[in-house]
Wavefront OBJ file of the C-alpha trace (Angstrom):
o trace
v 0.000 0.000 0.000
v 1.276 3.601 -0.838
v 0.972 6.043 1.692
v -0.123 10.109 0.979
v 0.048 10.799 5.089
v 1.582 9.448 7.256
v 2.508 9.777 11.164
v 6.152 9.110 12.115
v 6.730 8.391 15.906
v 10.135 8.388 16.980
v 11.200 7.477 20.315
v 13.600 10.190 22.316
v 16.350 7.914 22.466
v 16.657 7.412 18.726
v 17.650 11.295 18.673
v 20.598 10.417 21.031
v 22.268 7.736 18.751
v 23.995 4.969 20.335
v 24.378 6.630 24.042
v 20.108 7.403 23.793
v 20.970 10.441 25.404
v 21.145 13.973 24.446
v 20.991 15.202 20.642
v 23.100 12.652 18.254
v 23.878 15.389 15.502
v 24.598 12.542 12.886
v 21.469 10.662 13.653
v 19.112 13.566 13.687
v 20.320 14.394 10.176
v 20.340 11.078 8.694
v 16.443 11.236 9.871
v 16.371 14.374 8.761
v 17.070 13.497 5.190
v 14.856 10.549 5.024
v 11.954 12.483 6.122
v 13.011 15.440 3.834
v 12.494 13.112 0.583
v 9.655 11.791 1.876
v 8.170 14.895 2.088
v 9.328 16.549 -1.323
v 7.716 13.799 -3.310
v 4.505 14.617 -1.928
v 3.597 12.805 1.471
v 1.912 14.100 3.870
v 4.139 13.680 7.026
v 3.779 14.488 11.072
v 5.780 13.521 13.127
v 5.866 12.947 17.214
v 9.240 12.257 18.630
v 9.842 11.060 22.410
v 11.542 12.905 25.448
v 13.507 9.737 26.596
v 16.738 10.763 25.730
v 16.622 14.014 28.100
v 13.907 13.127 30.992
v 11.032 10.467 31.582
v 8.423 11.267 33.781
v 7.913 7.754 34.768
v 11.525 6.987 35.622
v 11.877 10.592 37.848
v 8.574 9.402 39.694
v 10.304 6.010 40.989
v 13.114 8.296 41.925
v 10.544 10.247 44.180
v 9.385 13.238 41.775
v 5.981 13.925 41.657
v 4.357 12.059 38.477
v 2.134 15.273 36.939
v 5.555 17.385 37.375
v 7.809 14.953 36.002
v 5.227 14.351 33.193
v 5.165 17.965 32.374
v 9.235 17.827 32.297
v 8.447 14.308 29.737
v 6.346 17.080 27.661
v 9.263 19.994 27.470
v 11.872 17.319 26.498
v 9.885 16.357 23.479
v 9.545 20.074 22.626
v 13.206 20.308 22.879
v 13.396 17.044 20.351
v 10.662 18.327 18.030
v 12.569 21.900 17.634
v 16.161 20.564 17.337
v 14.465 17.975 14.242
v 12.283 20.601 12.633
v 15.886 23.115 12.061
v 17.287 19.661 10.446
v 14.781 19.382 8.524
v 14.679 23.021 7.145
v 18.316 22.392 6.441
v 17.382 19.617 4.035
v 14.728 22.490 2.006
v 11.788 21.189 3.662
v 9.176 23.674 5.577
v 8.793 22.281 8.722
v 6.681 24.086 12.386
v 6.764 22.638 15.837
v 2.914 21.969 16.976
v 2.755 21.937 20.668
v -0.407 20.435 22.805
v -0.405 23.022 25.638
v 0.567 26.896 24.745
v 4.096 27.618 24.399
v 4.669 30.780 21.716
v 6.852 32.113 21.167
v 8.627 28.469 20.731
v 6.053 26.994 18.741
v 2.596 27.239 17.888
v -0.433 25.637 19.512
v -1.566 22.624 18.311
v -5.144 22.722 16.257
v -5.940 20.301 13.993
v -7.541 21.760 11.126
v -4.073 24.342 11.221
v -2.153 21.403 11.210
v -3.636 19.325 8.335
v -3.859 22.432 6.347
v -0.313 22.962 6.844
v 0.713 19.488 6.040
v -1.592 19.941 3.084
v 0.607 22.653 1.512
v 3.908 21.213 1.902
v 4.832 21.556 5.780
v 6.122 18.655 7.533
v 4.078 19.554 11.183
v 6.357 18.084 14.270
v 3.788 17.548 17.081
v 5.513 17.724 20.417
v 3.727 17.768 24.414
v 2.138 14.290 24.298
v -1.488 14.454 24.812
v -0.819 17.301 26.794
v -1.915 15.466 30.248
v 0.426 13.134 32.321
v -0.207 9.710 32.913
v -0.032 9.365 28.618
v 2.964 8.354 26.724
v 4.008 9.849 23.492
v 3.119 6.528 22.510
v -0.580 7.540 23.256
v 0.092 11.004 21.928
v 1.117 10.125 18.571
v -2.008 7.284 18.592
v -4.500 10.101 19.329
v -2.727 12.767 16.470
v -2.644 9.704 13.518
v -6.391 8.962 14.131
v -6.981 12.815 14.459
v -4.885 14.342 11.569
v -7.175 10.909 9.329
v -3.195 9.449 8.480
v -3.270 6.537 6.512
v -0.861 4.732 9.144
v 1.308 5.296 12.090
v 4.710 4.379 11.172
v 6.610 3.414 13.952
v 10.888 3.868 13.663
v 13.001 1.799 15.810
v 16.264 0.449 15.797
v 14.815 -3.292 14.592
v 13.285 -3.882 11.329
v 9.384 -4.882 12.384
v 8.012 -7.116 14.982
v 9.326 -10.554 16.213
v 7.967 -13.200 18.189
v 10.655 -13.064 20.659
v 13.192 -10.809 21.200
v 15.665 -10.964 17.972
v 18.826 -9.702 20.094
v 18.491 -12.678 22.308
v 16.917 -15.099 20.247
v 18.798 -15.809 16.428
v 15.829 -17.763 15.230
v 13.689 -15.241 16.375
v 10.651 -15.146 13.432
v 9.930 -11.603 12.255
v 6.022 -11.129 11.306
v 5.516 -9.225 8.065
v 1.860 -8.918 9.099
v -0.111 -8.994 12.371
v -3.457 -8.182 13.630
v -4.053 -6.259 16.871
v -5.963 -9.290 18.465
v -2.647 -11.502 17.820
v -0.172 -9.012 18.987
v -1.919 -8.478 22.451
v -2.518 -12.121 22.737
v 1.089 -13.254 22.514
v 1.896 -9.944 24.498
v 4.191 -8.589 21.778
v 4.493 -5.010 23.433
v 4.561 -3.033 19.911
v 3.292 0.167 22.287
v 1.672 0.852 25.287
v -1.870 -0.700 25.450
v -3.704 2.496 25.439
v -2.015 3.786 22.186
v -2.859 0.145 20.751
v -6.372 0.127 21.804
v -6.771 4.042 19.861
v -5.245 2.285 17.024
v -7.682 -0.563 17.112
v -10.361 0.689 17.788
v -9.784 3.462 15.199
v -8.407 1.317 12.051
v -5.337 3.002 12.515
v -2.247 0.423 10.739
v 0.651 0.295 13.045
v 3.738 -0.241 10.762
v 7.282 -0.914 12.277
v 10.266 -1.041 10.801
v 14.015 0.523 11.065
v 14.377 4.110 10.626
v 18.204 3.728 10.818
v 18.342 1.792 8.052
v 18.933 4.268 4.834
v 15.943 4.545 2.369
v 13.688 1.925 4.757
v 11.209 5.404 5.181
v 11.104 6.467 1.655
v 10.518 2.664 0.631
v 7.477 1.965 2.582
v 5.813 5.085 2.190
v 6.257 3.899 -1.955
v 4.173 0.708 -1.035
v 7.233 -1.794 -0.614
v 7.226 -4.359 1.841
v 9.481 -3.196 5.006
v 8.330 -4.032 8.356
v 5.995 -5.279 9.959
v 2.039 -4.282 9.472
v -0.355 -4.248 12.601
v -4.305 -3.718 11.675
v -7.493 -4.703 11.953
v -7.186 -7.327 9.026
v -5.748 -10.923 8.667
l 1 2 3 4 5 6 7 8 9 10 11 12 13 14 15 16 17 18 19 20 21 22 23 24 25 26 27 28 29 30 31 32 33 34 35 36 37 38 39 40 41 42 43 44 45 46 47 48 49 50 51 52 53 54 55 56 57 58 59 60 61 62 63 64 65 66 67 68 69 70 71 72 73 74 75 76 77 78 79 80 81 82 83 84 85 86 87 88 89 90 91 92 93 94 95 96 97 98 99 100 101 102 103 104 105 106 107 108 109 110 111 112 113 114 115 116 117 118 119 120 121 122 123 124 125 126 127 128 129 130 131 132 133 134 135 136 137 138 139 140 141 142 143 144 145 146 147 148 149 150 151 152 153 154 155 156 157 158 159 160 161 162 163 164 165 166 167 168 169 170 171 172 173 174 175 176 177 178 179 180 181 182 183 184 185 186 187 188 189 190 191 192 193 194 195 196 197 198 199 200 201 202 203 204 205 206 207 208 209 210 211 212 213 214 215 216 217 218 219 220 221 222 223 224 225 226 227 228 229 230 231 232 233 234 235 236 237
């Protein structure tokens, strides 16, 4: 299937290359390039990148922060992701605006949908940062809610393994790799492809789930051109 708009999530720690902390220069513009020809050949693309790599809400609340505050700290940090990727990407000669969920001009602009699509719809690559803009939600959740929202044909998941396995393939050589897989299987055999609440939005929506490995050079540009990278989660057998 060929893809016109798409939702990229990226987790935090991609940004911070092999450490998965900080900003990896390197890696943000190798993303950064891949998204940029994407883009010029006429997706639609948002994207929603994680706050791992600087601060996790969860994490700071086992260490005794309060979970709403540290959640809010989670939001900046993918803010500070979402800006940092949106100046690679206008390095590349792509237009590209931070969204956020909760108020924060002069930094970026508020997050409204109809804005957003309508940007996206003239060129813009829109990265949507803040999460839902409550605690207690992932990004995970976040970009579940903004694919169903912005009507994407599929939430296209980038990790650092090329789709979804039934064990884990860093542990397990003759791990088998599923080229498709419906919701109902993958929370039967409790494959953990993203939190439950972001998979439940996606079911329940029709949303496609498709992982696959954004490190790998031309993987992004070749699914969103209908060739088979990944793994695809929906509704369907």
């Amino acid at each position: 299937m060929k893809y016109n708009r798409i939702l990229l999530k990226l987790s935090g720690e991609a940004m911070g290359g092999p450490d998965g902390t900080g900003l990896d220069e390197k890696v943000m513009e190798n993303f950064a390039r891949q998204i940029a020809a994407v883009a010029k050949s006429g997706v639609q693309v948002a994207i929603v990148i994680g706050g791992g790599n600087i601060f996790r809400g969860l994490s700071g609340a086992s260490r005794g922060f309060d979970r709403v505050r540290g959640d809010q700290m989670g939001m900046l940090a993918t803010t500070i992701n979402s800006i940092g990727m949106s100046l690679c990407l206008r390095g590349q000669g792509v237009k590209a605006e931070v969204f956020t969920s909760t108020p924060m001009r002069p930094m970026a602009k508020y997050y409204m949908r109809d804005e957003v699509l309508e940007y996206m719809e003239n060129g813009g690559v829109a990265l949507v940062s803040g999460g839902t803009g409550n605690p207690f939600f992932t990004t995970d959740s976040g970009a579940a809610l903004r694919a169903c929202e912005l009507r994407c044909d599929a939430l296209l998941k980038g990790t650092k393994v090329d789709g979804v396995y039934d064990s884990d393939p860093m542990k397990n050589p003759s791990a088998k790799k599923y080229d498709t897989l419906t919701f109902d299987k993958a929370l039967e055999d409790e494959l953990h492809v993203m939190d439950l609440t972001a998979f439940t939005l996606c079911k329940e929506n029709d949303m496609p789930i498709v992982v696959f490995n954004i490190n790998r050079a031309g993987a992004l540009e070749e699914l969103v051109n209908g060739e088979k990278v990944g793994t695809v989660i929906s509704n369907k057998q």
